[in-house]
C-alpha positions in Angstrom: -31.2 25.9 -43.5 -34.7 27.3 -43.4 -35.9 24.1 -40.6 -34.2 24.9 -37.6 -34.7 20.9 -36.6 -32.8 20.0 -39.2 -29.6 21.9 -37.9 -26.9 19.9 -36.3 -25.9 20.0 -32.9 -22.5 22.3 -32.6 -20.2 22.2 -30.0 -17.7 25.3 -29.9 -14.4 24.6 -28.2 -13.5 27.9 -27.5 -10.9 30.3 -24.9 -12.1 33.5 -23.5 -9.7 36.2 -25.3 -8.7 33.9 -28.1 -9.8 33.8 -31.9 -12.6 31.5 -31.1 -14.6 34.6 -30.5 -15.3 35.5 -33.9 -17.2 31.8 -34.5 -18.8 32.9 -31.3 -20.5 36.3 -32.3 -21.4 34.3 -35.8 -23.7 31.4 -34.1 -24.9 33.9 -31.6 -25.9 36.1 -35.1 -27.8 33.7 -36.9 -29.3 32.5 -33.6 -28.0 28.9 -33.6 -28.2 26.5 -31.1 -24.8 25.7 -29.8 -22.9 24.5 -26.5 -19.6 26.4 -25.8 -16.8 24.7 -23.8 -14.6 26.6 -22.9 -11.0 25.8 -22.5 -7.7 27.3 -20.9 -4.0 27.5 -21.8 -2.2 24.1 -20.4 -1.9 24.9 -16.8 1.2 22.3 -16.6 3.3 25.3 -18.9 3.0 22.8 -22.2 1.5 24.0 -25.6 -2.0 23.6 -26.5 -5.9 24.0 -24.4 -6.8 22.0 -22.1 -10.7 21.8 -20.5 -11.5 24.5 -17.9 -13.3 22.4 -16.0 -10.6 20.0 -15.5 -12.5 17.2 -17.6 -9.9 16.9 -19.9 -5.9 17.5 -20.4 -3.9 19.0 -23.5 -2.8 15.9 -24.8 -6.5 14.0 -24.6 -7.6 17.4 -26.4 -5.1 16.7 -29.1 -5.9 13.7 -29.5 -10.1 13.6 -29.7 -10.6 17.2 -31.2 -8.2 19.6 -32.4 -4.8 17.5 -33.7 -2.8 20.7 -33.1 -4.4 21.2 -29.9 -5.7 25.1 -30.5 -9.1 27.0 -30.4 -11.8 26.9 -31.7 -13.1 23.6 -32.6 -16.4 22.4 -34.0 -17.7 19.8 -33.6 -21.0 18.3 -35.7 -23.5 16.2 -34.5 -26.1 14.9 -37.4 -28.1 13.6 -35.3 -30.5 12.0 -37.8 -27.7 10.0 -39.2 -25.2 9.9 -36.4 -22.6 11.3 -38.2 -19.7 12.6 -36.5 -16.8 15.2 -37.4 -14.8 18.0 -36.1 -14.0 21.3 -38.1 -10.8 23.5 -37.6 -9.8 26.3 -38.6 -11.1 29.6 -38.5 -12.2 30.1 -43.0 -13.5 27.0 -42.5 -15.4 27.2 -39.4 -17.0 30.2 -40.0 -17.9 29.2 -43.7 -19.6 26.0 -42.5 -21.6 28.1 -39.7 -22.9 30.5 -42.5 -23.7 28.1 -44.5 -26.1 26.8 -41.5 -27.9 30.3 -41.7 -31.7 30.2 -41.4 -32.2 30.9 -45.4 -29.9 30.8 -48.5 -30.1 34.0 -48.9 -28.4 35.1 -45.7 -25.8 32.3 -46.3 -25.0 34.3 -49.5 -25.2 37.4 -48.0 -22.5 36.3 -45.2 -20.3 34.1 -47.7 -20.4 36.6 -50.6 -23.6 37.7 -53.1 -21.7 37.3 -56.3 -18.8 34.6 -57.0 -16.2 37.2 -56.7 -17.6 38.4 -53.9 -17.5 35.0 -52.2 -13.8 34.3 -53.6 -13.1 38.1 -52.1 -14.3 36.6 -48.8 -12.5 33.4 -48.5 -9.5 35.9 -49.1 -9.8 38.0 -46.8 -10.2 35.1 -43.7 -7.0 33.2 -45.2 -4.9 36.1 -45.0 -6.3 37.4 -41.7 -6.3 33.5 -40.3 -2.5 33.3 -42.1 -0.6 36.6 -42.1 -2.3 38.9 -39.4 -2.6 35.8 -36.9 -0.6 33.3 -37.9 2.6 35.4 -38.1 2.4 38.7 -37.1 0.8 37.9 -33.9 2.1 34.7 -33.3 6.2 36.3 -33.7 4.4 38.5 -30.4 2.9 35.8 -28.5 5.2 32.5 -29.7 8.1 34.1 -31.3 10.1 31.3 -30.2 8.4 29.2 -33.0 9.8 31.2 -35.6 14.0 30.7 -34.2 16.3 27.8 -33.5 18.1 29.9 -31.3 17.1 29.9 -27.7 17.6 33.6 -25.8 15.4 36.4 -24.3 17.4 38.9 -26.9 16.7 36.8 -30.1 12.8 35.9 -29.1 13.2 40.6 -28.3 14.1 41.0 -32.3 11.6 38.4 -33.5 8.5 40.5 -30.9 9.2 43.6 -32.0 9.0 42.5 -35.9 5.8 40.9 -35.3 4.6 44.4 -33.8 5.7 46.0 -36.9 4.3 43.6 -38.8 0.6 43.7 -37.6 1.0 48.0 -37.9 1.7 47.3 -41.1 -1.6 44.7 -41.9 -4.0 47.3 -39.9 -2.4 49.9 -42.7 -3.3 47.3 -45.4 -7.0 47.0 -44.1 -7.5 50.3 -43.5 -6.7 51.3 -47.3 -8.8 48.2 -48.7 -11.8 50.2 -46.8 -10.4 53.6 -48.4 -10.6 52.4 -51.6 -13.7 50.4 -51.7 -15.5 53.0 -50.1 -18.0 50.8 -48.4 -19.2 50.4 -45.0 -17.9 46.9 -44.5 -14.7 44.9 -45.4 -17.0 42.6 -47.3 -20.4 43.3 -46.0 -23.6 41.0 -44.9 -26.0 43.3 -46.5 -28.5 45.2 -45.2 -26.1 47.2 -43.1 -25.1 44.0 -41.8 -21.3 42.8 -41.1 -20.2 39.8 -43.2 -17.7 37.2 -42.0 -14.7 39.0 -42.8 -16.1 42.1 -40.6 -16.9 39.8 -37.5 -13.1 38.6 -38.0 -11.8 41.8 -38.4 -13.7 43.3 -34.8 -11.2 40.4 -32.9 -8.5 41.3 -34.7 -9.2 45.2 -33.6 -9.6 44.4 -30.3 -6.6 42.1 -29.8 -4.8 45.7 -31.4 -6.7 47.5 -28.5 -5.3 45.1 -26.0 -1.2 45.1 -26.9 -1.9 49.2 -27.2 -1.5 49.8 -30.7 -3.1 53.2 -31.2 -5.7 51.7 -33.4 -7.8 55.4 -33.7 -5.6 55.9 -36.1 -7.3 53.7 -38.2 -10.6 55.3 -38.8 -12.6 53.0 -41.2 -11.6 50.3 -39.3 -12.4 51.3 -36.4 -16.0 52.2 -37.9 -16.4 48.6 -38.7 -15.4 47.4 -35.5 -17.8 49.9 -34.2 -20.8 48.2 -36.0 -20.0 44.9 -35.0 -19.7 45.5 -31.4 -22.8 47.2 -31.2 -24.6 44.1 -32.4 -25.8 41.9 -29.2 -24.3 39.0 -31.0 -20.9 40.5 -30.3 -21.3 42.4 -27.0 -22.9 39.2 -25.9 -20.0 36.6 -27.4 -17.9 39.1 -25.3 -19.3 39.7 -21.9 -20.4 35.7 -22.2 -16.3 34.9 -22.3 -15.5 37.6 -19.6 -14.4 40.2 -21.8 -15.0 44.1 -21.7 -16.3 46.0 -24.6 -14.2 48.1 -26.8 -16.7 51.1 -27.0 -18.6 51.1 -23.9 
């Protein structure tokens, strides 16, 4: 969108550490207006976000944003119409916020230049969204959603597969970068990252944080490199109360 009054009014639901940050760096890239709210794990021990500020619990979350109660969130404001919605889902959330990028050819640029490109991209954010989050971290962090049976040795066994698990994705994106040669997973042009590169850097630094020794992925850790060096990202990052990877 080329008039920036024309843009809808975005509010980003969004946890400091969670996957929310890689919609963050995007709006903060294309320089769009936006109001974060941040939220917090359920302080009562249940599942889901609940408001930071207090304004509102889990289950009202649940019920008036996100249906599964996670982060991030989107919500659109038309304001010339007064339409209403909320979008979930990381592909699709980062999708519709490149599609609000200040000309079409950016938009392309970010989504994809060429169809295959584009189908490339929507590829790459499924399978990070699904495989890399979805189950290899989630077994780490949840892995009593993947068991019936209750027990600190079972939920063990199901941890330590997920570890291997996301070892084993890092290998997979490092040798996509091998053999494509580029700069980028799928790149922005220009020198620029593209969505799947922004996703990739949060996906890189959660490896950073459960000490993986993620220098042994070198490409990757050249894109990640990039994207943190980008004031959208070391901004999204010190904005949610993070510390930089590379400083």
């Amino acid at each position: 969108m080329a008039d920036s009054s024309s843009l809808p009014k975005l509010t980003l639901y969004l946890a400091s550490g969670s996957c929310a940050l890689a919609p963050h760096i995007l709006l903060r890239e294309l320089a769009i207006p936006f109001t974060p709210f941040f939220m917090r794990l359920n302080i009562k021990g249940g599942s889901g976000y609940e408001a930071e500020d207090g304004s509102f619990s889990a289950e009202e979350y649940k019920k008036t944003v996100h249906h599964s109660g996670y982060v991030p969130a989107l919500k659109v404001v038309i304001e010339a119409t007064g339409e209403e919605d909320i979008i979930t889902e990381m592909p699709a959330i980062l999708t519709y916020i490149a599609s609000l990028a200040p000309s079409p050819e950016r938009a392309a640029r970010l989504l994809g230049a060429t169809p295959i490109a584009r189908a490339k991209t929507i590829s790459w954010l499924a399978w990070l969204s699904s495989t890399l989050h979805g189950q290899a971290y989630a077994s780490i962090w949840k892995p009593k959603r993947f068991v019936d049976q209750a027990g600190a040795d079972v939920e063990a066994i199901v941890a330590q597969v997920g570890r291997k698990t996301v070892i084993e994705c890092y290998r997979q994106m490092e040798a996509a970068l091998e053999r494509d040669g580029g700069e980028f997973f799928i790149g922005g042009g220009e020198g620029q990252p593209g969505l799947v590169d922004i996703c990739a850097y949060l996906f890189y630094r959660w490896g950073v944080k459960q000490k993986f020794e993620m220098g042994q992925f070198v490409r990757y850790e050249k894109v990640a490199q990039a994207v943190e060096a980008r004031e959208s990202a070391s901004g999204a990052v010190e904005r949610e109360g993070g510390k930089l990877v590379f400083a």
